[in-house]
Steps between C-alpha positions, in 0.01 A plus 500: 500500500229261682327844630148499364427780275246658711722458831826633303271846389384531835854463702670700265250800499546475898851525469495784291274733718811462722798562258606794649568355762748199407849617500672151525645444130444129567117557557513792235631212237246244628173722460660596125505131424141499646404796278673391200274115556200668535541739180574173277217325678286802456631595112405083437126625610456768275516764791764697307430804698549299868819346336665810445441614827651237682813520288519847533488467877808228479709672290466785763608301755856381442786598277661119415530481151402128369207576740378831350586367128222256598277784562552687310453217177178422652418887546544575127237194359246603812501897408483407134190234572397816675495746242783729630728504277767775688530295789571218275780677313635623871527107593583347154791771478623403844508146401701569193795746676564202748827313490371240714192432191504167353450490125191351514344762747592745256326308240205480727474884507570534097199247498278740727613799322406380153158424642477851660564697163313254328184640723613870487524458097883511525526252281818620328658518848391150580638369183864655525472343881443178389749482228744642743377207783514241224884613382577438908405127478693479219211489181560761258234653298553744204333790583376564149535136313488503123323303303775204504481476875189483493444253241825292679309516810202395380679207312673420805177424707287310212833226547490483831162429461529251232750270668280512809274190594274509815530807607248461783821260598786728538681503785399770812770771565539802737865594410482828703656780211270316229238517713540882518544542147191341408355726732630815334404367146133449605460839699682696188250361278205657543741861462675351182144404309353872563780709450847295279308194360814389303665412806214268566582179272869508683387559828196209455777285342761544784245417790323158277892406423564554835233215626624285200842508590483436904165372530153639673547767721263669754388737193523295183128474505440843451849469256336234260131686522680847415654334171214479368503883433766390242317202387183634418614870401795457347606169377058405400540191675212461687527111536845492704350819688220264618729236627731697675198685677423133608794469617491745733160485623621124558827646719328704707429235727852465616531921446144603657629835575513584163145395422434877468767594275480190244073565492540847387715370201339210413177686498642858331687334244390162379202375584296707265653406233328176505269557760154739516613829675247436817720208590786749596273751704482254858896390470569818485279617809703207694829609407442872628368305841832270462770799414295749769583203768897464398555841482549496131305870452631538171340211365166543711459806325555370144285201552255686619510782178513198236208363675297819463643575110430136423111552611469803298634355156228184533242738565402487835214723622614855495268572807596249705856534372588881624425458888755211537756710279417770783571249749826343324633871457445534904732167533778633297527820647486348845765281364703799348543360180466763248602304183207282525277780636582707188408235255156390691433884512508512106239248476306662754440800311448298190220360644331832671529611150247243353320539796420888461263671301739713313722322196886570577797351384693670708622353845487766778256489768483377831714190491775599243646837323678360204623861423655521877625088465618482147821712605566293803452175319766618252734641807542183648500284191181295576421344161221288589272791666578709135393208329145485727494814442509556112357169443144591725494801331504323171198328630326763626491666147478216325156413675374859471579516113804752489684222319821720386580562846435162569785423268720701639493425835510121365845586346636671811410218719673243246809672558464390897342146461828306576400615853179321514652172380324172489189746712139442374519832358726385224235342286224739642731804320567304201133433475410926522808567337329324218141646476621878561759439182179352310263737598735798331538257185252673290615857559876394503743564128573173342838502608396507843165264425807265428698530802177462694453155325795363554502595887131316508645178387784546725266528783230243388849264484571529855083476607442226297782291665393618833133427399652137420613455841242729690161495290313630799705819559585576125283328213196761524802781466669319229135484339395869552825574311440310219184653480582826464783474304266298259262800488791747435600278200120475377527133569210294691520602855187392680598111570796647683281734730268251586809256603656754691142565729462225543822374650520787748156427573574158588816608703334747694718821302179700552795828426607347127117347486352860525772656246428238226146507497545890448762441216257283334252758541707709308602277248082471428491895561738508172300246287142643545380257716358678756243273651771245555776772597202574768558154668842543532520823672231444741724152631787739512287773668396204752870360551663801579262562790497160620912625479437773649631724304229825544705739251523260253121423493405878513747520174330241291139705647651765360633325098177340465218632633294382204536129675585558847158685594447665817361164657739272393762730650348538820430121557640510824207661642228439216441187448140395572405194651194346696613225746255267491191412273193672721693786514341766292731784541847604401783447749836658399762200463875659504806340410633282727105313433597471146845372561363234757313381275744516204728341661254186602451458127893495381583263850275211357649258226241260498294596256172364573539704863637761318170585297233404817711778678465705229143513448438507912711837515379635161092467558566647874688800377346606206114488640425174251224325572590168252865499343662305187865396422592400083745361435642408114535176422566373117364807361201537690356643851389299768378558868780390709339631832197677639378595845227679655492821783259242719711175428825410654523202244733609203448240149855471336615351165236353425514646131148611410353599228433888579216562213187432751676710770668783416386762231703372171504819323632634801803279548580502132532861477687450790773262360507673181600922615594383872349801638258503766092528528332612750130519472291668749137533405401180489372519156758243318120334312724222348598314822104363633643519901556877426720593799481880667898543441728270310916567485679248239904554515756392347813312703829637327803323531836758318265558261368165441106437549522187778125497647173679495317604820132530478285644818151567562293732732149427529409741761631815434526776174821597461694242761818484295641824540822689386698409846401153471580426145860667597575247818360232229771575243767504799386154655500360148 
């Protein structure tokens, strides 16, 4: 036992070049127990695949039963760490037909055979194992509880909690069968939640009452974390969810082993519901590190999934998003964890689908078949990849306007959303569930017009509380609902749009940002207001490709060509820009330019920076040789800054008068249709400086009219062209 790990690889490997020839059953035994230390010390390392060997090679060696039990116990865990799942049964099995076998080493291979269906999608078979391992150490479970047993259960638990003071205080147990039946509980979890979720609330129960009762074991971190699935999905109490997640993060330093496991709940489960959904994505990159370094596989893979479905629903670049899905999908299959693989590989063809050229609702291509996976998902009972499965394709059609569909496959994935409890996706489908209902409203009977009502509210109940306790994941959705069901009912809807833009702007939903500028655009479409309906769809146009979602752009190209012209829809590539004021001609400025410097402008709070910034960028990209900001102030315009192309120096708020400076006719014709002139003759009589090329813009805000831009060319005919008034109307 005081070998060093590197000496006790290297003596044993010696040895076993020679094991053919050792014949003594002394020395046979001793290089078994040599074999059987180094697979442990090797399975403890991760080297699953050097661990099985070496037990492979003792159990070969002798025939002495409590000898080859231990062998074989250890074989089972290594060839399931390993992926191979027949030599696992071949050892497990042995273990089980023993006489000599302990109970608790057959509860250690009911524990590694629930985690090996588990990652095979057995999760039917992993179930019946557990309740069968659980009925062994004496805890029965009904198979299928009623509603009384569950509500008893449930009951049960919220006393235990109630007469309990200190928690963090309880006493520190390791009764061995306990032990082993909180370790069944949390590895039939993840089974029960996908595939019977009415067993959850007892199992949950049983493993919280268990730590209440005896005091903290080794796994009541990830116990008290896990009841928060209950908490927050099924009981709405989001506050005691909260605490008990404390709780647990607090435990781990006594239980550090299960930092992994208690991380993926705390971050799946709970924290978003009070916390902005980027807060989750790092814990959950640490517990796939944590669980892939305790062999916990099962949980690897599922933190690693949530992290990757939790970065989708905030909106995270689409481009940047699909490579690491690639790379995640890679992980999992090395891992052999196909439940986890399957629902990663939904997603993953959800997002090549915006990302194509072609419009389809329809997921089949190269990462996912739903016509070939629908049948197994249904086979093996696996609730929560039906659910991803309807509910993306409610999305999917709901974004490319075939809203009936989008309605139906909202109602088929209701029927499955117990197995996404307490996930993100719960208010995310309540949210969609909503707009496809209302956007069928007009063309629905009035029977149905009702029912659709009265499942709105039911919705907008549930978003508004979670808007309550998470306004930065749920207020612009609650807002974007209103809205539309306010222009279904012919009620004022345009407050509620420019509420609901404005907090996914601020909370970086560039996703639900994109979609309500383009309802809004709609909603103006509908009222003949075409020049503001304009505004609208061109931020939309812009936020879906800052998204990244190409076959959503090329579908709005498509709806509205009258406002998304040629150039505006190739402004990747088209935007026109001269970097620096002696520079006569046109360089081509793509993208990532105009994003650089976009995103320079929406970093800076301060405002006087804010506006010297401003000017700097906008006189060197538009080809300006002087530039003016207005700003409104008590009715009336003043110059709030103004720069030169040969002057570093930038003059802020000082509030002048802009009569002597700036063309007046000009700006008020400006303020009054918001539309922009360009002039590029040099002609304009009325202003006595007469500049070659003058551009005056106006700075829209959702509609509102914030600030005035007014730029001057005194060189060149012509200097504010098409491309340039375009990369204008983005930075602004």
């Amino acid at each position: 036992t005081n070998t060093p790990v590197e000496k006790l690889f290297e003596i044993v490997d010696q040895l076993n070049i020679g094991i053919e020839l050792i014949h003594a059953s002394e020395e046979r035994e001793q290089l078994a127990q040599l074999n059987l230390a180094a697979g442990i010390k090797a399975k403890s390392s991760t080297a699953y695949s050097a661990a099985l060997n070496y037990l492979n090679k003792g159990i070969g060696l002798i025939k002495k039963d409590e000898l080859t039990l231990k062998l074989h116990l250890e074989a089972a865990e290594a060839a399931y760490l390993n992926g191979q799942f027949d030599d696992m049964e071949q050892s497990a099995n042995f273990v089980l037909q023993q006489k000599a076998a302990t109970l608790l080493e057959k509860i250690k291979i009911y524990e590694i055979k629930i985690q090996a269906y588990m990652a095979q999608n057995r999760m039917l078979d992993g179930i019946e194992t557990a309740l069968f391992a659980l009925k062994l150490l004496g805890i029965k479970i009904p198979k299928n509880p009623n509603t009384l047993q569950i509500l008893f259960s449930l009951f049960k638990t919220r006393l235990y909690l109630a007469t309990k003071r200190n928690l963090i205080d309880q006493p520190e147990t390791s009764e061995p069968n306990n032990s082993a039946a909180m370790r069944i509980l949390l590895y039939s979890i993840s089974s029960v939640y996908l595939t019977v979720p009415k067993l959850l609330p007892i199992l949950m129960s049983k493993q919280l009452d268990l730590s209440l009762k005896y005091g903290h074991f080794p796994l009541s971190a990830s116990a008290y974390a896990a009841y928060g699935i209950i908490l927050c999905g099924v009981l709405g109490d989001i506050k005691t969810a909260n605490k008990l997640a404390q709780l647990a993060l607090d435990l781990l330093e006594k239980s550090p082993t299960q930092t992994g496991i208690t991380l993926y709940y705390v971050n799946t489960f709970v924290k978003h519901w009070t916390q902005h959904l980027k807060h989750s994505l790092n814990p959950l990159q640490e517990s796939y590190q944590r669980c892939l370094e305790t062999g916990n596989l099962i949980y690897a893979s599922y933190a690693l999934a949530v992290h990757y479905i939790t970065a989708f629903y905030m909106g995270r670049t689409l481009t940047v998003l699909e490579p690491e899905i690639v790379s995640c999908k890679e992980s999992m299959q090395a891992l052999k964890q196909m439940t986890a693989l399957h629902y990663i590989q939904i997603f993953h063809q959800f997002i090549l689908n915006l990302m194509a050229e072609n419009v389809s609702c329809r997921l089949v291509g190269d990462a996912y078949n739903e016509e070939e996976m629908l049948p197994h998902h249904l086979k093996k009972k696996d609730r929560g990849a039906i659910f991803f499965l309807f509910f993306q394709k409610a999305l999917l059609c709901y974004l490319f306007q075939n809203y009936p569909k989008s309605v139906k496959y909202a109602e088929k994935s209701d029927e499955y959303i117990d197995s996404v409890t307490a996930l993100i996706a719960v208010p995310v489908f309540h949210f969609y569930d909503s707009l496809a209902r209302l956007a069928v409203f007009s063309d629905s009977p009035q029977a149905e017009q009702t029912r659709i009502l009265k499942k709105v509210a039911a919705n907008q109940k549930k978003l508004k509380k979670w808007a309550r306790y998470a306004p930065m994941n749920h207020q612009h959705k609650f807002y974007l609902v209103e809205a539309e069901r306010a222009r279904v009912l012919g009620k004022e809807a345009r407050d509620y749009y420019d509420k609901a833009i404005a907090f996914a702007q601020e909370n970086d939903y560039i996703n639900e940002q994109a979609l309500a500028h383009e309802l809004a655009g709609q909603f103006y479409i509908a009222k003949g207001l075409a020049k503001i309906a304009q505004v609208y769809l061109r931020e939309a146009h812009y936020a879906y490709k800052k998204w990244g979602a190409k076959a959503k752009v090329l579908d709005l190209e498509k709806r509205y060509p009258q406002f998304l012209t040629q150039k505006v829809s190739h402004l990747s590539s088209t935007l026109s820009v001269v970097s620096s004021s002696t520079q006569k001609t046109s360089d081509w400025l793509d993208l990532n330019s105009v994003m650089k410097a976009s995103q320079t402008l929406s970093g800076e709070i301060v405002l006087n920076k804010l506006l010297e910034k401003m000017m700097h960028i906008v006189i060197e990209n538009t080809g300006a040789d002087k530039g003016f900001l207005l700003l409104p102030k008590q009715d009336k315009w003043f110059i709030e800054a103004q720069g030169q192309a040969n002057s570093t120096e930038v003059k802020v708020l000082q509030s002048l008068a802009f009569e002597t400076q700036v063309p007046t006719n000009i700006i008020q014709y400006v303020a009054h249709t918001r539309e922009n002139v360009v002039l590029h003759d040099g002609t304009y009589q009325p202003y006595k400086q007469c500049p070659k090329s003058i551009l005056c813009a106006p700075l829209l805000n959702q509609g509102q009219l914030t600030g005035i831009l007014y730029l001057e060319n005194n060189l060149t005919t012509g200097a504010f062209t098409d491309e340039r008034l375009e990369m204008l109307n983005v930075l602004s």
